[in-house]
PyMOL Python script that loads the backbone (N, CA, C, O; Angstrom):
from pymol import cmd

cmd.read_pdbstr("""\
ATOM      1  N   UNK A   1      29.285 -43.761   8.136  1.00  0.00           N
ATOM      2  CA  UNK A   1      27.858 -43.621   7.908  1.00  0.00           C
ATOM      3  C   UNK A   1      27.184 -44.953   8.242  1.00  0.00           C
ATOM      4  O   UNK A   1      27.594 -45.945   7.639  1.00  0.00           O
ATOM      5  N   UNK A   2      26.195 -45.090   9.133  1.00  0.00           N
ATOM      6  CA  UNK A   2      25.626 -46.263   9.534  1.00  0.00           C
ATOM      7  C   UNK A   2      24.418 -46.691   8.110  1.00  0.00           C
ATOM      8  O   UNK A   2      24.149 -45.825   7.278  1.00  0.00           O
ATOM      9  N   UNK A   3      23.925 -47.823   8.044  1.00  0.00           N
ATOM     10  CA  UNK A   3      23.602 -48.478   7.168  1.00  0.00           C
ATOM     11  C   UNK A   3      22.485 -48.028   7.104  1.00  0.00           C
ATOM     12  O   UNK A   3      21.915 -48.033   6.013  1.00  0.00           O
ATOM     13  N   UNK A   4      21.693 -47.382   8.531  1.00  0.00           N
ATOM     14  CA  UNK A   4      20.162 -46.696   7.899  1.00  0.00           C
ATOM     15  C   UNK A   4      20.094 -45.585   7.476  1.00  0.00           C
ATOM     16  O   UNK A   4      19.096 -45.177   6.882  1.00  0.00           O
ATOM     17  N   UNK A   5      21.370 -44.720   7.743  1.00  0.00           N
ATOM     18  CA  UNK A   5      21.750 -43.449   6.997  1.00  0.00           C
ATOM     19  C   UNK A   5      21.537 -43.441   5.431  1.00  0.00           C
ATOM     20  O   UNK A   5      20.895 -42.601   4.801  1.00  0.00           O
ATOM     21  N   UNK A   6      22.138 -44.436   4.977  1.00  0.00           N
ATOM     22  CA  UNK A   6      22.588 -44.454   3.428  1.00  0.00           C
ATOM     23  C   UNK A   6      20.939 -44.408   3.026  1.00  0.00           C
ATOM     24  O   UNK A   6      20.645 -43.439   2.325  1.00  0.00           O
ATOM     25  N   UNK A   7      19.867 -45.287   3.360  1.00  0.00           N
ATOM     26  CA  UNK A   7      18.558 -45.364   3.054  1.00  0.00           C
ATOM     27  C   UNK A   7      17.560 -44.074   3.713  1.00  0.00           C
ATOM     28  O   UNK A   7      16.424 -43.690   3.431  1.00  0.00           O
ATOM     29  N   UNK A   8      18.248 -43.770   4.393  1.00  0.00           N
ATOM     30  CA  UNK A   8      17.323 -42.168   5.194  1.00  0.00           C
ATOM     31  C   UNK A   8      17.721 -41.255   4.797  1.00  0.00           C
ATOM     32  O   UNK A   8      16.871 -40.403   4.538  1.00  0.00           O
ATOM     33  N   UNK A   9      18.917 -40.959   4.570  1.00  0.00           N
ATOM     34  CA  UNK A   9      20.066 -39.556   4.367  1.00  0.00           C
ATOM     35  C   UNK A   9      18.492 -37.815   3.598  1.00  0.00           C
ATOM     36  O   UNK A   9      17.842 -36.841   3.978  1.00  0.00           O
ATOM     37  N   UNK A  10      18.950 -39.013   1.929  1.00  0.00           N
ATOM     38  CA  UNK A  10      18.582 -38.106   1.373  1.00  0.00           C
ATOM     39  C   UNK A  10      16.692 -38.029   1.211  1.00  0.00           C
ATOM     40  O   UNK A  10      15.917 -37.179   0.774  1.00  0.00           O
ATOM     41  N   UNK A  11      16.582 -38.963   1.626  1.00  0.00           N
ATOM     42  CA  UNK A  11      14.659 -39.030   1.676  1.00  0.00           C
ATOM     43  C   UNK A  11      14.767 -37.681   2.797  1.00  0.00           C
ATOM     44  O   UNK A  11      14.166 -36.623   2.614  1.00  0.00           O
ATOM     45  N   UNK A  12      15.371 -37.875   3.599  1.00  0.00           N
ATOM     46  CA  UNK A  12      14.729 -37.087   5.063  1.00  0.00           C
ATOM     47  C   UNK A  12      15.131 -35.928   4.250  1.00  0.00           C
ATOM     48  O   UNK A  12      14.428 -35.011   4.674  1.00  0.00           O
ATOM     49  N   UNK A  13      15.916 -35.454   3.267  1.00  0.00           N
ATOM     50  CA  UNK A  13      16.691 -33.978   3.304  1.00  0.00           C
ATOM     51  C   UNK A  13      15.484 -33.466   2.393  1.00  0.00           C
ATOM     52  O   UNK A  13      15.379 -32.239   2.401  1.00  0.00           O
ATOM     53  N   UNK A  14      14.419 -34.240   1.500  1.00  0.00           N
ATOM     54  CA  UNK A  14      13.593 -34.011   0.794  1.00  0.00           C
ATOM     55  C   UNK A  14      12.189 -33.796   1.318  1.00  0.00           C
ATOM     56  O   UNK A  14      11.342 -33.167   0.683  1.00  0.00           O
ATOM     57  N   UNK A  15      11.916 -34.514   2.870  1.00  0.00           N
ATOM     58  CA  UNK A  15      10.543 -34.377   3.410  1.00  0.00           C
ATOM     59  C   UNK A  15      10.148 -35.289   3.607  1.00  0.00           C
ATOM     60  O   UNK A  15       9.110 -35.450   4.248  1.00  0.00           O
ATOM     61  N   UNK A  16      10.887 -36.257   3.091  1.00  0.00           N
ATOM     62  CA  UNK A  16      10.071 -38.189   2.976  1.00  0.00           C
ATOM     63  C   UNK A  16      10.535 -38.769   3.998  1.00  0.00           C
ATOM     64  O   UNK A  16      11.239 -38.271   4.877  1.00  0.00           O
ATOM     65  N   UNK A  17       9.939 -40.437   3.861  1.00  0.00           N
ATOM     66  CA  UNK A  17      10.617 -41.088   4.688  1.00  0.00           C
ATOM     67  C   UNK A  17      11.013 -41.912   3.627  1.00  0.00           C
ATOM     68  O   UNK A  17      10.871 -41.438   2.500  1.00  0.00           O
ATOM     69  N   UNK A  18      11.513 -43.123   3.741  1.00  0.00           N
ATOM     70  CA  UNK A  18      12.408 -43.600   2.689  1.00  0.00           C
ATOM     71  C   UNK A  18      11.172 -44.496   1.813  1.00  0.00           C
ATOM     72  O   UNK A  18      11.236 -44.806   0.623  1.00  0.00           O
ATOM     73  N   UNK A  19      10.121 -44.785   2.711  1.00  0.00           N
ATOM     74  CA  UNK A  19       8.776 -45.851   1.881  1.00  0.00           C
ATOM     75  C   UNK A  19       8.231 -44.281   1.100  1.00  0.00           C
ATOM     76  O   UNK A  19       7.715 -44.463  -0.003  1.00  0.00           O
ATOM     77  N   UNK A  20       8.301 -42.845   1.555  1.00  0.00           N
ATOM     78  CA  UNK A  20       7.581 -42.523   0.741  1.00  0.00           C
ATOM     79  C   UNK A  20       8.137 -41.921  -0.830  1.00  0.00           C
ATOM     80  O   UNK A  20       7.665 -41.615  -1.925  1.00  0.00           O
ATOM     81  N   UNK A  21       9.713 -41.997   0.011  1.00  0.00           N
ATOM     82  CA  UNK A  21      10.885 -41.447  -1.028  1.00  0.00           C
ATOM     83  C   UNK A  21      10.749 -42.433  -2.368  1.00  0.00           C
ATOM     84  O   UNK A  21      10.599 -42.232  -3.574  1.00  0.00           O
ATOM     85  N   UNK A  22      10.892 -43.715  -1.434  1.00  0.00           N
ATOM     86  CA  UNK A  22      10.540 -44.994  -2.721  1.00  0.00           C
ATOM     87  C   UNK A  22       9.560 -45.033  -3.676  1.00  0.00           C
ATOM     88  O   UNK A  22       9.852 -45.318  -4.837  1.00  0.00           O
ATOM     89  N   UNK A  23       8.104 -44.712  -3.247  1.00  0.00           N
ATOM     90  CA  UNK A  23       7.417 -44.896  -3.849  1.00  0.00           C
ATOM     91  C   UNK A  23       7.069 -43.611  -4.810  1.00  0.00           C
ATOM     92  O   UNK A  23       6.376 -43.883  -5.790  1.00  0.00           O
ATOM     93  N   UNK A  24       7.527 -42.040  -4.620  1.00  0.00           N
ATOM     94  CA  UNK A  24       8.007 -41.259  -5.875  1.00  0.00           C
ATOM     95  C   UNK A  24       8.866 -41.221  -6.613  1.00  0.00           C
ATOM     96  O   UNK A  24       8.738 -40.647  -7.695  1.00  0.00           O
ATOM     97  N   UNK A  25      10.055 -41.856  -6.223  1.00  0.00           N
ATOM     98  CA  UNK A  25      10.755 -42.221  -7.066  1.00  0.00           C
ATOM     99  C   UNK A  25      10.800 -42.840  -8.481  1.00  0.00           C
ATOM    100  O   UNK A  25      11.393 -42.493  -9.502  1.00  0.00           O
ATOM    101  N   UNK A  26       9.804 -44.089  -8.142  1.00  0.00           N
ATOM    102  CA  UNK A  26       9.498 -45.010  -8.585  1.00  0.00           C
ATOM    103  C   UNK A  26       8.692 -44.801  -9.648  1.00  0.00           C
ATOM    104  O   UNK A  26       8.847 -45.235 -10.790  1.00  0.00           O
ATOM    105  N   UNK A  27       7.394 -43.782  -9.019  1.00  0.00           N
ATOM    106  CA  UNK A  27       6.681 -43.174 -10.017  1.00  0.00           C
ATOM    107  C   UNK A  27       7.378 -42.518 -11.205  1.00  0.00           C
ATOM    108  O   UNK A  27       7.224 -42.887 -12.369  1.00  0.00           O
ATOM    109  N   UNK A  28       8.013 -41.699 -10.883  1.00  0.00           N
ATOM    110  CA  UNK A  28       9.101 -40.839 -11.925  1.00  0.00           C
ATOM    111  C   UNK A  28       9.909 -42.062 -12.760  1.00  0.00           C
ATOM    112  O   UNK A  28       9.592 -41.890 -13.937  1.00  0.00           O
ATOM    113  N   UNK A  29      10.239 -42.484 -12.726  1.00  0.00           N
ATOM    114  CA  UNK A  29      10.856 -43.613 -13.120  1.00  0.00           C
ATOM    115  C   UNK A  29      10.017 -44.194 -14.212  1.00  0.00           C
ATOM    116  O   UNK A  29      10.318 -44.252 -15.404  1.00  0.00           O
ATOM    117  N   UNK A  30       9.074 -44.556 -13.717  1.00  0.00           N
ATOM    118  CA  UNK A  30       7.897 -45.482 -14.859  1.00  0.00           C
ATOM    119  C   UNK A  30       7.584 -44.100 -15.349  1.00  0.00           C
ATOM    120  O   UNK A  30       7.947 -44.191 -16.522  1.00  0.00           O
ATOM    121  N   UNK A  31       7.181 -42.994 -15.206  1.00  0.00           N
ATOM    122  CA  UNK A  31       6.905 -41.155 -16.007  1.00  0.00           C
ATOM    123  C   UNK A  31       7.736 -41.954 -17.105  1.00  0.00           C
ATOM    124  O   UNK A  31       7.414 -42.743 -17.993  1.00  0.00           O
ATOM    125  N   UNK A  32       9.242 -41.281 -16.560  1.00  0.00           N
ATOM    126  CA  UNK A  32      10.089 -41.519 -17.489  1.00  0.00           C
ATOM    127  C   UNK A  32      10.496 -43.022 -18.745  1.00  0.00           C
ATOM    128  O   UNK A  32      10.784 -43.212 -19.926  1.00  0.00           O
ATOM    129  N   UNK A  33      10.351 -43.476 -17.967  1.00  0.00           N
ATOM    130  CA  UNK A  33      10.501 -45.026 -18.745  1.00  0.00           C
ATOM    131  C   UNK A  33       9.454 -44.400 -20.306  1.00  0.00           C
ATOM    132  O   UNK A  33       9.673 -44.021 -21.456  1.00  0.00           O
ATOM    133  N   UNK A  34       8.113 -44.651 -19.255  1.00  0.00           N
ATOM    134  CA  UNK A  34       6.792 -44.088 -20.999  1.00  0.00           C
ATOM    135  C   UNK A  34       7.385 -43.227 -21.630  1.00  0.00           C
ATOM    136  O   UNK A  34       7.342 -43.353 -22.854  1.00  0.00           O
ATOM    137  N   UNK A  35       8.206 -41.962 -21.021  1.00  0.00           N
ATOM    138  CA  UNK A  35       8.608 -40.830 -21.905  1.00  0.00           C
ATOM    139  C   UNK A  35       9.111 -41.469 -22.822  1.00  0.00           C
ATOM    140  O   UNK A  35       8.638 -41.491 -23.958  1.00  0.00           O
ATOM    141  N   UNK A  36      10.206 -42.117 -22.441  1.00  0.00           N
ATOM    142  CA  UNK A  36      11.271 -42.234 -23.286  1.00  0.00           C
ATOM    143  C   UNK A  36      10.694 -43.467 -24.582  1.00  0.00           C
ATOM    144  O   UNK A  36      11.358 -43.729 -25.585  1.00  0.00           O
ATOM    145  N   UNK A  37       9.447 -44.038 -24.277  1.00  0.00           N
ATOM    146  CA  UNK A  37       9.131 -45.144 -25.069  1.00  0.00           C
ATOM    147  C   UNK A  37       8.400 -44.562 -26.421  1.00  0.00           C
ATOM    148  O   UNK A  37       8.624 -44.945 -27.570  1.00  0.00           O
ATOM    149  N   UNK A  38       7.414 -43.478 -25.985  1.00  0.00           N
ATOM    150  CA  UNK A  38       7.168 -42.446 -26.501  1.00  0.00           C
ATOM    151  C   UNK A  38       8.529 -41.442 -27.251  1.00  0.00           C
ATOM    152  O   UNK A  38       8.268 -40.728 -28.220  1.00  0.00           O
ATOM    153  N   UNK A  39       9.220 -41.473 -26.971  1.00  0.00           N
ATOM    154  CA  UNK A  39      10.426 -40.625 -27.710  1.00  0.00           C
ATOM    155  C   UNK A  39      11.435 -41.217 -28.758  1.00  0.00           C
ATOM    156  O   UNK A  39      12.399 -40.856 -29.433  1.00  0.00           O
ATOM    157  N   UNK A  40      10.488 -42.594 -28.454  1.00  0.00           N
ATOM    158  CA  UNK A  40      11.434 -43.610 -29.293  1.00  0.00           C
ATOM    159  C   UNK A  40      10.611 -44.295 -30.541  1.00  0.00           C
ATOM    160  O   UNK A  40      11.207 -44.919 -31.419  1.00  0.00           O
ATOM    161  N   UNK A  41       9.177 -44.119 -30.537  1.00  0.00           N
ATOM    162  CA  UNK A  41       8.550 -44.166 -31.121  1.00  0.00           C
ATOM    163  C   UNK A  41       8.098 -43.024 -32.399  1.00  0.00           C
ATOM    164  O   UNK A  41       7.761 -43.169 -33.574  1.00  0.00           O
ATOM    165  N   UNK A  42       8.313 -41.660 -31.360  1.00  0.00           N
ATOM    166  CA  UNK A  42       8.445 -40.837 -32.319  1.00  0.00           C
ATOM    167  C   UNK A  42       9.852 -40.330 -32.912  1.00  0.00           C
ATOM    168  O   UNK A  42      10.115 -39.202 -33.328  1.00  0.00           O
ATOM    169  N   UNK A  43      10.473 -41.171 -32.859  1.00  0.00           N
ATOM    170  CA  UNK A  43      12.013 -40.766 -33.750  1.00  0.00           C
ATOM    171  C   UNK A  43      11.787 -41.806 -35.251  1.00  0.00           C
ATOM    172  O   UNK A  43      12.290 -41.583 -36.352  1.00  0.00           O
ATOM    173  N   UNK A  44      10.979 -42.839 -34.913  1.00  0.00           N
ATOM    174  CA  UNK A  44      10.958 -43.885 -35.858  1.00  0.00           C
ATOM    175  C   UNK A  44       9.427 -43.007 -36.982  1.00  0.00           C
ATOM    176  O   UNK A  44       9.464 -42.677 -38.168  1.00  0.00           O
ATOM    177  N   UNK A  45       8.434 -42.900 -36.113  1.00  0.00           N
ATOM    178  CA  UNK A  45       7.354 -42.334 -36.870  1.00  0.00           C
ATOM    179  C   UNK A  45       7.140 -40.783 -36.729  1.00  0.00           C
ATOM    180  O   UNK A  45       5.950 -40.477 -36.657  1.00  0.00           O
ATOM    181  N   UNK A  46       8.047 -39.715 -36.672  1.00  0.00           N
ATOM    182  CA  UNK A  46       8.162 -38.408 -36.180  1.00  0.00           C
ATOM    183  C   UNK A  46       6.441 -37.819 -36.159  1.00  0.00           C
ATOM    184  O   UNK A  46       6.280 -37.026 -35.231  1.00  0.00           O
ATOM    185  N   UNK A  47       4.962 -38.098 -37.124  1.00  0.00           N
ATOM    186  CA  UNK A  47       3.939 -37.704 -36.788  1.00  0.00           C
ATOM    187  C   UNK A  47       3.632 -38.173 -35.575  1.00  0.00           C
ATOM    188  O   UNK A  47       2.698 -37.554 -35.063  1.00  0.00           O
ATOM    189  N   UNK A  48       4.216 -39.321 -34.716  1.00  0.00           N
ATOM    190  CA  UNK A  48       3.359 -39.888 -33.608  1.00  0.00           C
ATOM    191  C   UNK A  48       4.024 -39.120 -32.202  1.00  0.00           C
ATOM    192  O   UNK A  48       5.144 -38.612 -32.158  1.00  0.00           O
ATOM    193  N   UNK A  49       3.028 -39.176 -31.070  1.00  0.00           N
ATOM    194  CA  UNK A  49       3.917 -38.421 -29.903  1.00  0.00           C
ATOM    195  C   UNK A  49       4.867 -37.471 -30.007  1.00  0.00           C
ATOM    196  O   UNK A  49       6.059 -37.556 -29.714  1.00  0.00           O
ATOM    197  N   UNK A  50       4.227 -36.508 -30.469  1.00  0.00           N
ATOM    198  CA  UNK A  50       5.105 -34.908 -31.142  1.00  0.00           C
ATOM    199  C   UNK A  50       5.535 -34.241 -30.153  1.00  0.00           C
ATOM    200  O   UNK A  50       6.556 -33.582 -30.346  1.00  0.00           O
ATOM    201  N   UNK A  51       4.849 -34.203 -28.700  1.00  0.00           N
ATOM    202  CA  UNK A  51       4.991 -33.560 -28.018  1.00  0.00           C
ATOM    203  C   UNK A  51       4.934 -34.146 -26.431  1.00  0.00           C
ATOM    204  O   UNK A  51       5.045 -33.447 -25.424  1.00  0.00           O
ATOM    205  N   UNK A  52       4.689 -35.919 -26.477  1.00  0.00           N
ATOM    206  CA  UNK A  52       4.609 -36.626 -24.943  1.00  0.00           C
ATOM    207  C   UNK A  52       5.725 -36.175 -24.136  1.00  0.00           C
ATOM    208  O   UNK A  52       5.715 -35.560 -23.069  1.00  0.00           O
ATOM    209  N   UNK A  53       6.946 -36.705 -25.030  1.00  0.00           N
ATOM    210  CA  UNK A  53       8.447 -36.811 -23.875  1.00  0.00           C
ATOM    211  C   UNK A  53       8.224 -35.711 -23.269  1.00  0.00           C
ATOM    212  O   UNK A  53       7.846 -35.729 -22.098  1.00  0.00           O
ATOM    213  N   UNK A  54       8.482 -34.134 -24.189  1.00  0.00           N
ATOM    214  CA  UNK A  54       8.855 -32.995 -23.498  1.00  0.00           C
ATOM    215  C   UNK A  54       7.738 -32.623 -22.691  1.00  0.00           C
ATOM    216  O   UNK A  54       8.106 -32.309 -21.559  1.00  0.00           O
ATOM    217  N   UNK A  55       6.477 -32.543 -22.871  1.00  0.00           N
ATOM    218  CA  UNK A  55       5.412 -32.229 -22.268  1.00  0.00           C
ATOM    219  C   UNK A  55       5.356 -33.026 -20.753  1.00  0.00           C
ATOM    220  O   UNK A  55       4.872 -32.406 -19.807  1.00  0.00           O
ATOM    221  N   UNK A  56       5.940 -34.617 -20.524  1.00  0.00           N
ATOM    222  CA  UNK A  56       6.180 -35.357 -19.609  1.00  0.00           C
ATOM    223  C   UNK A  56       7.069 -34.762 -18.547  1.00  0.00           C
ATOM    224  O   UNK A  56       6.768 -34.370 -17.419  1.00  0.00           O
ATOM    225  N   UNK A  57       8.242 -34.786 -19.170  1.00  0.00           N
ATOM    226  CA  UNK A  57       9.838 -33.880 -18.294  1.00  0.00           C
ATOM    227  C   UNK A  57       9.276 -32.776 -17.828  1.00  0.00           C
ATOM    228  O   UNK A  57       9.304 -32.571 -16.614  1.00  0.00           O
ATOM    229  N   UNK A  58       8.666 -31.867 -18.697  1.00  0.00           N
ATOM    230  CA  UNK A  58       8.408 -30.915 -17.851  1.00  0.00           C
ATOM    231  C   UNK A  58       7.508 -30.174 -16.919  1.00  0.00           C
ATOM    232  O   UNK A  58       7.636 -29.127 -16.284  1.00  0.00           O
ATOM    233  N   UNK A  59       6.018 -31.553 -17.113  1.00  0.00           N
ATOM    234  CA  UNK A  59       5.692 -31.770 -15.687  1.00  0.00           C
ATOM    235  C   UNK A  59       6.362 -32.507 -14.296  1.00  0.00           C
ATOM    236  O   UNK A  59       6.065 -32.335 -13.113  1.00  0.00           O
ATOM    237  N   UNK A  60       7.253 -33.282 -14.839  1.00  0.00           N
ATOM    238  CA  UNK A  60       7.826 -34.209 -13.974  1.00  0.00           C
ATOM    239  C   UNK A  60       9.205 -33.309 -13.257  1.00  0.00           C
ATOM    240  O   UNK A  60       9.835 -33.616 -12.245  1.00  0.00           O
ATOM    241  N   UNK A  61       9.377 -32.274 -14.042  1.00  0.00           N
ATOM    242  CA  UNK A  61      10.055 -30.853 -13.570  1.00  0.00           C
ATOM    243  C   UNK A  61       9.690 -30.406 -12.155  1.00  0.00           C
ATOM    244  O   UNK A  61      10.141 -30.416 -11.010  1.00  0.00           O
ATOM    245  N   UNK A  62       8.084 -29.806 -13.220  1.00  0.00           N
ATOM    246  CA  UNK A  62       7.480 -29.090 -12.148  1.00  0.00           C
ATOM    247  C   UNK A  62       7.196 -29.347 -10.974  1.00  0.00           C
ATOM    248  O   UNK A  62       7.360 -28.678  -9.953  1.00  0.00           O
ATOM    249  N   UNK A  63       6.441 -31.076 -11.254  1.00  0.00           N
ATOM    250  CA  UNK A  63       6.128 -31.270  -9.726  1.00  0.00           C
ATOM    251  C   UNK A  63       7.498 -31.622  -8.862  1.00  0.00           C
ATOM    252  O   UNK A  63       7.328 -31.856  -7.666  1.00  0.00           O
ATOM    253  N   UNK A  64       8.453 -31.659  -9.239  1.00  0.00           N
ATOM    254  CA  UNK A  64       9.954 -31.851  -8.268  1.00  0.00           C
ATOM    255  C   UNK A  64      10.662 -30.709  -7.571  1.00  0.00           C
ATOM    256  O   UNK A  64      11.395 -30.845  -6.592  1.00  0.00           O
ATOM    257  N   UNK A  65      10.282 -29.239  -8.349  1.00  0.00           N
ATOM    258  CA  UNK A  65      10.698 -28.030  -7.940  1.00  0.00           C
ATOM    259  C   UNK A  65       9.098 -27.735  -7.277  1.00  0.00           C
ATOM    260  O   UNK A  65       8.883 -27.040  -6.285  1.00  0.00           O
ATOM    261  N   UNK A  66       8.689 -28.017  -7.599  1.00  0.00           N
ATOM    262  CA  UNK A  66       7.522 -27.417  -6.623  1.00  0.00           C
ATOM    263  C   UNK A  66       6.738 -28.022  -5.330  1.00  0.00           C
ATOM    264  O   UNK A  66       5.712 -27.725  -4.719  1.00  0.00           O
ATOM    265  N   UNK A  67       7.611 -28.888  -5.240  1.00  0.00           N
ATOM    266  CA  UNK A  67       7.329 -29.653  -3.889  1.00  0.00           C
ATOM    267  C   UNK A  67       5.782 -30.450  -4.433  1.00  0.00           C
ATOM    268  O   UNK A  67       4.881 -30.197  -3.632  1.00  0.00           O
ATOM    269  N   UNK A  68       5.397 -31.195  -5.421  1.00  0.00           N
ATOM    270  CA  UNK A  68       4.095 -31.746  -5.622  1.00  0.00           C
ATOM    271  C   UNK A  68       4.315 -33.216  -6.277  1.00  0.00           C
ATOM    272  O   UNK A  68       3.547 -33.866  -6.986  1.00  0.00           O
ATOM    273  N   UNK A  69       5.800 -33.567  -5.739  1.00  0.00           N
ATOM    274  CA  UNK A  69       5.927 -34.774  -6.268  1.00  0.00           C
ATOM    275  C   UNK A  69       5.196 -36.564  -5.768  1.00  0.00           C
ATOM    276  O   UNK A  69       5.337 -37.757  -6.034  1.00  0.00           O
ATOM    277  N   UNK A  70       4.564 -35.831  -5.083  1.00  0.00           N
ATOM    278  CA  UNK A  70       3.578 -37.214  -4.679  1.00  0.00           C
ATOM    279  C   UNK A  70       2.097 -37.234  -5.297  1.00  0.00           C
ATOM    280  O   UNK A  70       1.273 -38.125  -5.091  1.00  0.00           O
ATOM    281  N   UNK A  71       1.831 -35.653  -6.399  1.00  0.00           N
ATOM    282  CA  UNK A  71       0.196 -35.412  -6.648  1.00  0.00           C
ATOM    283  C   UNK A  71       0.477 -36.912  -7.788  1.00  0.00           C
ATOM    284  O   UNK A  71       1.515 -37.482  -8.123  1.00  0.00           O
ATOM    285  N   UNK A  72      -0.962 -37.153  -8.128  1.00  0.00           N
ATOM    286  CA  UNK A  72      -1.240 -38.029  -9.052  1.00  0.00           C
ATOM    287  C   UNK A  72      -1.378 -37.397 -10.543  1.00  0.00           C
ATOM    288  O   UNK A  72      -2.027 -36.364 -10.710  1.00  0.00           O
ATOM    289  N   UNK A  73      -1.031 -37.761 -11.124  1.00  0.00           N
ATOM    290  CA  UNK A  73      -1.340 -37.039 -12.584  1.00  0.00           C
ATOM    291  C   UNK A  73      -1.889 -38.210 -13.656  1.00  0.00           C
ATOM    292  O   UNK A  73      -2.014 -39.435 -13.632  1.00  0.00           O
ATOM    293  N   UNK A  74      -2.182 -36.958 -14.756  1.00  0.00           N
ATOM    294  CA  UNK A  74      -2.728 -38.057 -15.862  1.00  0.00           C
ATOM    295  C   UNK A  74      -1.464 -38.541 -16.601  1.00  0.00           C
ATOM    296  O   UNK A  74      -0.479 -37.817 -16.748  1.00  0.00           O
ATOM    297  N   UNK A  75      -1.558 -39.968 -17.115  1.00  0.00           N
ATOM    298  CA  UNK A  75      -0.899 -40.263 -18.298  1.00  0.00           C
ATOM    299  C   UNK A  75      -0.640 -39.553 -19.527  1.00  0.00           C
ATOM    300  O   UNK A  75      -1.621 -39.551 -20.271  1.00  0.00           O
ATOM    301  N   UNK A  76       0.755 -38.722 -20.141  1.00  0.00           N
ATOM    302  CA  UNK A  76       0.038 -38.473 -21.053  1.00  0.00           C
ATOM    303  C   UNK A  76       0.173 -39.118 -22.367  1.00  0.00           C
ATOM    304  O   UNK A  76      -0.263 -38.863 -23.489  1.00  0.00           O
ATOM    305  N   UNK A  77       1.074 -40.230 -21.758  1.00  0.00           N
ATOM    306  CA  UNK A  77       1.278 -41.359 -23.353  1.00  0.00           C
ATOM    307  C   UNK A  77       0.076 -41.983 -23.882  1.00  0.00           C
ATOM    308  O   UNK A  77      -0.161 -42.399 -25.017  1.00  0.00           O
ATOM    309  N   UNK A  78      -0.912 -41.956 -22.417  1.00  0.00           N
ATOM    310  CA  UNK A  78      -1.956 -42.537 -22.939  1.00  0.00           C
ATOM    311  C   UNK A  78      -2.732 -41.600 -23.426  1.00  0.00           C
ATOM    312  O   UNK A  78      -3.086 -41.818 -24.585  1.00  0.00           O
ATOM    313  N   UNK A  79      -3.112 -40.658 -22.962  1.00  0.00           N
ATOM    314  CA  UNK A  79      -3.658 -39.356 -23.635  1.00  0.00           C
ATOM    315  C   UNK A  79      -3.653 -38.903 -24.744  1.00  0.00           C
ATOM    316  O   UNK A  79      -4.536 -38.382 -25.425  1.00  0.00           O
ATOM    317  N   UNK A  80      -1.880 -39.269 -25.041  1.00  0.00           N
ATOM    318  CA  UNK A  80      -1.427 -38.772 -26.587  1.00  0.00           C
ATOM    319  C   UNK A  80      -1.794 -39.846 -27.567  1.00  0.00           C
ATOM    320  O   UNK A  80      -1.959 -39.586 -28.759  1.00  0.00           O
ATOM    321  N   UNK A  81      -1.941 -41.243 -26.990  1.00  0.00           N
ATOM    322  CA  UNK A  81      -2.755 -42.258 -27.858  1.00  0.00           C
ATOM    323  C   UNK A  81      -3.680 -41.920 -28.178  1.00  0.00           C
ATOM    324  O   UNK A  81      -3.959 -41.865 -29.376  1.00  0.00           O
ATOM    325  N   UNK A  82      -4.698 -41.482 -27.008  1.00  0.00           N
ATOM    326  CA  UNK A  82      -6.014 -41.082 -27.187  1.00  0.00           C
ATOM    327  C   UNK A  82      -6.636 -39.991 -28.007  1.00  0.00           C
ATOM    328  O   UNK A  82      -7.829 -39.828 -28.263  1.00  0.00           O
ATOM    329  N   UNK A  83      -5.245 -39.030 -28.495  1.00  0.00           N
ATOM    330  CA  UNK A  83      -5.841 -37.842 -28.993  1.00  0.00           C
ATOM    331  C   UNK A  83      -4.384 -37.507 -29.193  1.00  0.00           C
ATOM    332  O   UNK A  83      -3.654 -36.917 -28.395  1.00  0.00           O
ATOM    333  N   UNK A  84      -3.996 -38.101 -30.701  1.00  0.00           N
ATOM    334  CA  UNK A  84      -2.906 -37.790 -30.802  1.00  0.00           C
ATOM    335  C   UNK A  84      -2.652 -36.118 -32.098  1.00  0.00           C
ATOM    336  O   UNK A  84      -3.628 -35.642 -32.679  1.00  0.00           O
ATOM    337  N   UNK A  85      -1.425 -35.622 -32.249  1.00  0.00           N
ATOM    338  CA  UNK A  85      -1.399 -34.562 -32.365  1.00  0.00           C
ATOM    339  C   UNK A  85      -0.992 -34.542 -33.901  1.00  0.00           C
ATOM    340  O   UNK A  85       0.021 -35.188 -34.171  1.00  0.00           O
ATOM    341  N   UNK A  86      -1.757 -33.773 -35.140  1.00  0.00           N
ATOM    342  CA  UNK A  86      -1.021 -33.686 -36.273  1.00  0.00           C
ATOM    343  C   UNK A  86       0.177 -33.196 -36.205  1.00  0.00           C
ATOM    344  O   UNK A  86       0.699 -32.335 -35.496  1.00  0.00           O
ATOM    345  N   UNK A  87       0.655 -34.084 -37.316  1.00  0.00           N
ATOM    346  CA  UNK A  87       2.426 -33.593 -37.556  1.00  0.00           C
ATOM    347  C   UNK A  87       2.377 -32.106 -38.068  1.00  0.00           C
ATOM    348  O   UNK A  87       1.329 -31.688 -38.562  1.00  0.00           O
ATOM    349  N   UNK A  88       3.316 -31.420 -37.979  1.00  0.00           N
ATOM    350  CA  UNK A  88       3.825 -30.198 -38.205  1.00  0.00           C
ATOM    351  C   UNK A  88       4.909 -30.113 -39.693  1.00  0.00           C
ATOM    352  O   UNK A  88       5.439 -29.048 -40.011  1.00  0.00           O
TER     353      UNK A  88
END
""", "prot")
cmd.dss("prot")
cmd.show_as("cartoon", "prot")
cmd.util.cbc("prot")
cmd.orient("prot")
């Protein structure tokens, strides 16, 4: 396998090129990072971010099976700051 393969392979098998593969990636990545900061926050205070992580994953689902992984979306850690959800 030549050395621009390893960096093209799987971008190209997805639609990308490898700058654009990078830069969704990347996005998902920081998604996830907040998820999980958010999931860690609410294990310590279970009323806070009741519903960020999963609500996150499974936009970050959607737009990956649905081919919309480059749309822009809202935050919703910040959202869930903004308007956070009574405990249950």
């Amino acid at each position: 396998m030549a050395i621009k393969d390893y960096f093209t392979e799987h971008p190209a098998s997805v639609g990308e090129t490898y700058l654009e593969h990078f830069r969704v990636a990347s996005r998902f990545a920081k998604e996830l990072a907040l998820a999980s900061v958010a999931a860690a926050a609410h294990a310590i205070a279970p009323s806070l971010f009741a519903s960020t992580a999963s609500t996150k994953i499974r936009q970050l689902h959607s737009e990956m099976t649905a081919g919309l992984r480059d749309g822009a979306n809202e935050d919703l850690v910040l959202e869930d700051i903004a308007h956070p959800q009574p405990a249950r």
